[in-house]
Structures are given as structure tokens and as C-alpha cells.
N, C-alpha and C positions, 0 to 999 in steps of 0.2 A: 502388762509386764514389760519392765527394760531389760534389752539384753545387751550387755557388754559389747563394743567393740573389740575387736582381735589386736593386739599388740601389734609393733611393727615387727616383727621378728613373727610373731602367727599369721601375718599377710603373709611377709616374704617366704612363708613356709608351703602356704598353699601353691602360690604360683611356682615354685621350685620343686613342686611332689610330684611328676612326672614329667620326663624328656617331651613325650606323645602331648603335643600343643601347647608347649613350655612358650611365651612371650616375652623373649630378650628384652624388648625394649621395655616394657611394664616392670621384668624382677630389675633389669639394671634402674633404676627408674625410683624406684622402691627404694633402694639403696639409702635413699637421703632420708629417707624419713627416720633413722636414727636420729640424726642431729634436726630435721623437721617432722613431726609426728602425724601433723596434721596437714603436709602435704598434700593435693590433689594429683593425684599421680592419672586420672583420667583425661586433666584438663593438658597436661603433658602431652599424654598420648595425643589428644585431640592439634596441641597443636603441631606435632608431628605429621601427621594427617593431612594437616594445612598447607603445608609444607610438601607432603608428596599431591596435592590436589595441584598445586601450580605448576609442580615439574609434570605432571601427566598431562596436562593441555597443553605444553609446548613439542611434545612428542609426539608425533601424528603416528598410524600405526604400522604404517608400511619404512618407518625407520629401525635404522640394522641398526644391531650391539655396538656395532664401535662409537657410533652417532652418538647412540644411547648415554656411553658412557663420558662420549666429552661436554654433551650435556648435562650431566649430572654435575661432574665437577666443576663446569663451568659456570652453573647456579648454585652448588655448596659453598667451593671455595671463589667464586669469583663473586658474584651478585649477594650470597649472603654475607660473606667475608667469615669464613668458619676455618680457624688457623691454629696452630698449637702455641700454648701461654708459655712459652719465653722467659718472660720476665717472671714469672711465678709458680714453676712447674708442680713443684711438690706442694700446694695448696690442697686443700682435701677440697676443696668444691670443683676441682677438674675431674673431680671423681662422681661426680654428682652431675644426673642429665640437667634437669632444669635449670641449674645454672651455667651449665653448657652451653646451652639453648639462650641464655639472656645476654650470655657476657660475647659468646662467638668465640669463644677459647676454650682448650680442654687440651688434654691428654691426647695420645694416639689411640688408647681403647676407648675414649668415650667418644671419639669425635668417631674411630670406625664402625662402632654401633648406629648413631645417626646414619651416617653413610649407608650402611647395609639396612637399613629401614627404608633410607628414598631410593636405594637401589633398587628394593622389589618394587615401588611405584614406579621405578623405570622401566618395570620388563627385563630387569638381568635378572640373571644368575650370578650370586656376590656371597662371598664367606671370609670369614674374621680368619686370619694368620698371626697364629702366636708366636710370631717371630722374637727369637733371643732378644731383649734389648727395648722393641721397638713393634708395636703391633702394627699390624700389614692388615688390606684389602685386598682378594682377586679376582676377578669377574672373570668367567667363563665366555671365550670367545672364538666360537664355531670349533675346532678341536683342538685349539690351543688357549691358553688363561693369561690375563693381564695381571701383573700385580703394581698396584699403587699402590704411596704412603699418603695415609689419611693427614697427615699434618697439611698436605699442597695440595693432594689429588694427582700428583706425578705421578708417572710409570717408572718401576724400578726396573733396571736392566740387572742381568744375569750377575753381570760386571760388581755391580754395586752392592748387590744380597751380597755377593762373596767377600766383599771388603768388610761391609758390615758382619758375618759370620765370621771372618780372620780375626776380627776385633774381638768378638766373644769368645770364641774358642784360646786365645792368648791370655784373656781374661780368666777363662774357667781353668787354665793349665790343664785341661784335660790330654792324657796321654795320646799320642797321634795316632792309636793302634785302635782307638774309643772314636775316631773321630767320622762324625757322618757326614752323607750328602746333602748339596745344597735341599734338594725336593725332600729329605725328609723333615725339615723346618719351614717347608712350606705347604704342609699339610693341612686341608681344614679345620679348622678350630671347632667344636661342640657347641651349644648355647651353655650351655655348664662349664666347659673350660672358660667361656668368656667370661661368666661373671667371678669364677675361682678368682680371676687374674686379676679382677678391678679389685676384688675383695681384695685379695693379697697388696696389690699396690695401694688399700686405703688403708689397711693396718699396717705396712710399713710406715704410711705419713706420719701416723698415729706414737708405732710405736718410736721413730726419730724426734718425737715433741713429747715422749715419754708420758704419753696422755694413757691411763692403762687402762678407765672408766670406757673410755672412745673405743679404743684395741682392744678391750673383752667385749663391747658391741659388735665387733667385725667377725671375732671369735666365733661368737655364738653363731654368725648367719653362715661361715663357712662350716661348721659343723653339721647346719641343718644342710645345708647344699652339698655337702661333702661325707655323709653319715658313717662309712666304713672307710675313711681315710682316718690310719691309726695317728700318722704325725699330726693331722688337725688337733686331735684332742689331744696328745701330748702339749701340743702348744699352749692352746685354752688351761692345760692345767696349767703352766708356768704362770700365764696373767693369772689365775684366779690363787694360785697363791703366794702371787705377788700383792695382792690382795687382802690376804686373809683370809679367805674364804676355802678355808683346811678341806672341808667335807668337800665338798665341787673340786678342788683340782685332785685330792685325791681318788676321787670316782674317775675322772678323766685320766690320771696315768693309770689306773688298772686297766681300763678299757686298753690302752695302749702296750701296756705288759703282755694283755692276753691274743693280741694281736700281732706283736713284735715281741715274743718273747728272744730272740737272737740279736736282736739290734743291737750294737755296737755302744749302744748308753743305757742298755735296760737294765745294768745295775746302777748308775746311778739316779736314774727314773725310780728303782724298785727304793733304794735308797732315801729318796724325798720321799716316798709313798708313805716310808713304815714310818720318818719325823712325825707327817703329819696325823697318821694314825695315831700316833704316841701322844700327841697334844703337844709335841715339842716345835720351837721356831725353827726353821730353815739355816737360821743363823748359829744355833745351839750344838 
């Protein structure tokens, strides 16, 4: 008897079904296999692996954290040459490990993913910072924490978050009565906030190229990773009935009606609901 492989979206489901030995780097990893199916997503990891096997033989054991850490970036960013793509930011394959891994460019979240993967073969302690803007690395160092930007492997000074946070906070107009301290944006990041974030930065790509096939892919996996996040499924309903696919985004705004009945657009979410009930266009 054959039995079916699991879709990409039924992988990426398993590995995302509990926090308790959730593997960043396999669900970020995964990712691509919407647009490659048949991806090896072992052979990734594997050589990730490879990659922490050479930085741990250069480490002898009686080397401290700071050592640690300027060997790490001195073999990520120096010897491998792993830098942010510049010239091609919003490409969707900076969203994607294994082409991370081949071209030596990427994003800030996918290149701090690597990083916090050879970080544990270096013996730190390292966590993803979902900094406004611009995702952050920071190593725990004896009772104080380093924060570097995964683009260089730099350390960020106090100075520099706060220009960088002046810059977003000016941007979000947020009232200055709303406005927080630097350390609460430099909070640890979840293994679930991080791949939220790549997901969200690849359905942005998606939806700026108006690719909607691509963007209800990304949909779907932030829904399964995000299951009682009601704007997720609002959103999924908009592509799926940009779509046409009436039944599906209408199950997704009720799901989101009965979860946000107060929300500040629940009529006119309740509004699209009853069109597509009715059999009518959005446009009608």
C-alpha cells in the first residue's frame, strides 16, 4: 500500500504544532518548499551542521563568550562572507534558508536565524530581537547582553537602537504618551514570532508583485502557525476572495467576526461576509 506524502503546508504543520521542541531552523527552512516542493530540507539542516562542526573545532573549551562571539562573526561574516542583499532586498529568496546558504545573502531574519543556529555550536546563549524595522541578534554576556546586527555581525550601541527607534517611532506617528523604552524592543523573540515575521515579510513580497496564488500560500501557513490570531484570517479571507474562492473567505471573516466582534471594520468585514453568502461580487 502507497501512502501519500504530506503536503507542504501538512509538514510545515507538524513542525509548528507545538512550541516544546519547535526547530527554527527546519520550519524557517520549510518555508521554501511552497515555491520548491521537493526541497530537501534535511540536507539544509545537514549542512548547517557543517557549518557549526568547523566553528566548534576552532573553539577550544576553556574560551569565554566574548571570544566566542567574535569568532563566530568573524567566521559567519568574515570567512564565509554572509551579508545583507543590497542590491536585491525584497527578492522572495532572501526569504528562503537554502538560498541564503548558497548565494551568502539574505535578509536580517534569515541571515539571524543562521546566526542563532552556529551560535548554539558556539556555546552562547543568542536570541532573535524583533526589532521595529530591522531584526537584531543578542548574546548573553555574563550579566550583561550584546546586541549585534546580523547584516555585519556589529555590536549595536544604546546610541544607535535609539536612532534607529526615533526613526520608527516618527514613522508610526505614534502619540508620545504610547511611546516605549528602548529594552522593551529588545525583548526576546519566540521561535513562533520569528517565523510569523519571515512569513509576514514574504507575503508582503508577494503581495507588492500582486502575486495572490503566492500570498494565499503564505496565508495558509501563517494561519496554521498563528491559529487563534483573528486578523490572520481576516486577512486570508481578503486573498481568498480576491480569488474567488466565496466559501473560504467567507468562513474566514466569520471566524474573525466571532473573534473581533468590536473591531473597528467588523461591519464592513460583516458586509463582504453577507455579498459573498448571497452569491453576489464584491464588486456588485
Amino acid at each position: 500500500m502507497k501512502f501519500a506524502l504530506p503536503t507542504p503546508l501538512e509538514h510545515f504543520a507538524t513542525l509548528v504544532a507545538e512550541d516544546e521542541g519547535l526547530n527554527l531552523l527546519e520550519a524557517a527552512a520549510s518555508l521554501a518548499q511552497d515555491e520548491e516542493p521537493h526541497l530537501d530540507i534535511q540536507a539544509v539542516l545537514a549542512r548547517v551542521d557543517e557549518l557549526g562542526r568547523r566553528l566548534r573545532e576552532r573553539l577550544p573549551a576553556e574560551t569565554v563568550p566574548a571570544e566566542r562571539l567574535r569568532q563566530l562573526t568573524r567566521f559567519f561574516h568574515g570567512e564565509l562572507g554572509f551579508a545583507g542583499n543590497l542590491n536585491n532586498y525584497y527578492a522572495a529568496e532572501n526569504s528562503y534558508i537554502h538560498r541564503v546558504l548558497e548565494t551568502r545573502r539574505g535578509i536580517p531574519i534569515t541571515l539571524a536565524v543562521l546566526l542563532l543556529e552556529l551560535a548554539e555550536h558556539a556555546g552562547l546563549r543568542a536570541s532573535g530581537v524583533a526589532f521595529p524595522g530591522h531584526f537584531l541578534v543578542k548574546c548573553r554576556m555574563g550579566l550583561g547582553e550584546i546586541v549585534i546586527d546580523p547584516f555585519t555581525g556589529s555590536p549595536m550601541s544604546s546610541t544607535r537602537l535609539d536612532e534607529l527607534l526615533a526613526i520608527y517611532r516618527q514613522g508610526s506617528e505614534l502619540p508620545s504618551d504610547l511611546e516605549l523604552p528602548l529594552e522593551f524592543f529588545l525583548r526576546a523573540a519566540s521561535k513562533r514570532q520569528i517565523l510569523a515575521r519571515m512569513l509576514r515579510n514574504l507575503k508582503e513580497v508577494h503581495r507588492a508583485a500582486r502575486d495572490l496564488p503566492r500570498q494565499l500560500a503564505v496565508h495558509h501557513r501563517l494561519v496554521v502557525l498563528l491559529p487563534d490570531d483573528a486578523a490572520e484570517r481576516r486577512d486570508r479571507g481578503l486573498v481568498q476572495e480576491a480569488l474567488g474562492n466565496a466559501v473560504a473567505a467567507a468562513d474566514d471573516f466569520g471566524f474573525y467576526l466571532s473573534r473581533q466582534p468590536d473591531a473597528p471594520d467588523a461591519s464592513a468585514v460583516q458586509a463582504r461576509r453577507a455579498r459573498l453568502l448571497a452569491g453576489r461580487s464584491p464588486l456588485q
